[in-house]
N, C-alpha and C positions, 0 to 999 in steps of 0.2 A: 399594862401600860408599857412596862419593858419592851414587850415584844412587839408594840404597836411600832414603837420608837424606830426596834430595830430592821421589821420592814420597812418603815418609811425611809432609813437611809438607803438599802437596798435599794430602793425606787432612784435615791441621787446618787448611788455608785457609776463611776466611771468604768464603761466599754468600749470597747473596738468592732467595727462590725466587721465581719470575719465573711460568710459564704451566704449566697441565698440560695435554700435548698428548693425541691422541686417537693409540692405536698405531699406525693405518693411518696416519699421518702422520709417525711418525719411519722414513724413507725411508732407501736404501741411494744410494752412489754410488763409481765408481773412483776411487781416488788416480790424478792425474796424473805417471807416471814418466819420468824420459830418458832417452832412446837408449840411454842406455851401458851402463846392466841387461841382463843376461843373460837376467832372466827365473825362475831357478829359486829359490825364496823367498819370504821377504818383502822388502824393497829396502828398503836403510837408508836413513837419513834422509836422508843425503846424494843418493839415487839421485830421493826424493821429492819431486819441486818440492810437492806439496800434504800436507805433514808437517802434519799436526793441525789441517786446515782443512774444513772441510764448507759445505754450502751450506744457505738459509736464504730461504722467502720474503717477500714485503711485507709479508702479514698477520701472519707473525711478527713482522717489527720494528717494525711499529706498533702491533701487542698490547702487547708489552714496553713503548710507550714509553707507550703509554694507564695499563697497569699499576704501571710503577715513576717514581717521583715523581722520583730524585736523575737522571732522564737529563732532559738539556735541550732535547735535539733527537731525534728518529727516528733511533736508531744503523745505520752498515752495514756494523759487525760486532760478534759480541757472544761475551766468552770464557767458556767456560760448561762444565757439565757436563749429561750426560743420558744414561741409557740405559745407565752403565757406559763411555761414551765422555767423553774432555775434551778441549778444544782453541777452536777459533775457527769460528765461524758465518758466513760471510759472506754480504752479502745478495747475492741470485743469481735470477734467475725459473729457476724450477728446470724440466726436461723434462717433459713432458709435462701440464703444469698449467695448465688454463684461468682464467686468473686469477684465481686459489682464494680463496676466501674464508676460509679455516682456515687459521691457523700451520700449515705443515711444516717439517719440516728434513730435510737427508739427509748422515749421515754417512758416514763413509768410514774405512775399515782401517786408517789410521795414529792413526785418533783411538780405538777401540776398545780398552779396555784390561782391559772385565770383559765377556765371554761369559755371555748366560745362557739361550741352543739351541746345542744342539751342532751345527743345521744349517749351511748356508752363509750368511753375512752376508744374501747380494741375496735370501734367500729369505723376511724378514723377522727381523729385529733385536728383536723387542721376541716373546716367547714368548705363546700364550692364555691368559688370566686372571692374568697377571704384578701384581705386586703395584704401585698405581699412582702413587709412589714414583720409579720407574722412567721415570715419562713427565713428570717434574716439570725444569722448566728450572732449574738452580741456576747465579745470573749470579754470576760472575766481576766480570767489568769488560767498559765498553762503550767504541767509539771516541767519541774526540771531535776537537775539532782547536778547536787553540789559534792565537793569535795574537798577537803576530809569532812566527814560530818563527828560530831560530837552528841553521846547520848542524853536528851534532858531524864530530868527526874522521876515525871510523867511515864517513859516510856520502859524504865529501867524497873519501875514499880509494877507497870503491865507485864511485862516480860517475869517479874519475879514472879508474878501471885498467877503466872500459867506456867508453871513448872519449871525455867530456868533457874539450876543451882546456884545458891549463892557465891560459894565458892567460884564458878566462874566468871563472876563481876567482879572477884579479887584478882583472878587471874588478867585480867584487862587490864584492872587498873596497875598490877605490877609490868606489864608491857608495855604501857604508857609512860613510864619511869622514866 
């Protein structure tokens, strides 16, 4: 029930429609999985290092930034929907693209959440004469990065239990003095 919930607001989230892409251009790609799947599946999230992330190139993210007014800087990631797919863009020079003058982007099967060919994904994602709707970027939210930042607890806990000494979180916090 949680989770019905929390698609359904998903559904009334507020976006901005951002670019309409050309079909050839919303591209496929694998989620990156670890070792420790078996393979037979889908690999939860847990198994997905690349849980709802896709890739995205230059001329997308400087489209977007030509186009929408509230981004300050050329984002290099942008949360979004498209395609029946949601999650995060990241910018990436994507395989096989000569330095493409055209937004792409290429999603990936954990970001997939509305099917509209009953083909397979890599065989193209976006069906012929799909209603174009479908190729419309609807932005989320973009990165930015703020300053000064401040470490939460969450992060400082991450960072400890992957090898940063403790000692040098003493050492921070005496230069924060």
């Amino acid at each position: 029930m949680v989770k019905w919930a929390a698609r359904f607001a998903i559904a009334l989230s507020s976006s901005v429609p951002g670019l309409r892409l050309k079909a050839v251009n919303v591209r496929y790609t694998e989620d990156i999985v670890c070792d420790g799947f078996n393979g037979s599946g889908r690999p939860s999230s847990e198994m997905c290092m690349t849980d709802g992330c896709g890739l995205a190139n230059r001329a997308f993210t400087r489209a977007l930034n030509a186009r929408l007014s509230f981004l300050r800087a050329e984002p290099t990631a942008i949360q979004c929907r498209i395609a029946g797919s949601k999650g995060l863009q990241c910018l990436y020079e994507l395989p096989a693209s000569d330095v493409e003058e055209e937004p792409v982007v290429a999603l990936s099967p954990s970001q997939k959440k509305i099917r509209y060919t009953s083909g397979p994904l890599e065989a193209g994602i976006i069906p012929a004469g799909a209603n174009p709707s479908l190729l419309t970027v609807d932005v989320r939210r973009a990165s930015r990065m703020t300053t000064p930042t401040k470490h939460s607890v969450e992060a400082m806990a991450n960072l400890a239990e992957n090898g940063v000494p403790h000692a040098r979180f003493c050492e921070l916090f005496e230069e924060g003095l």
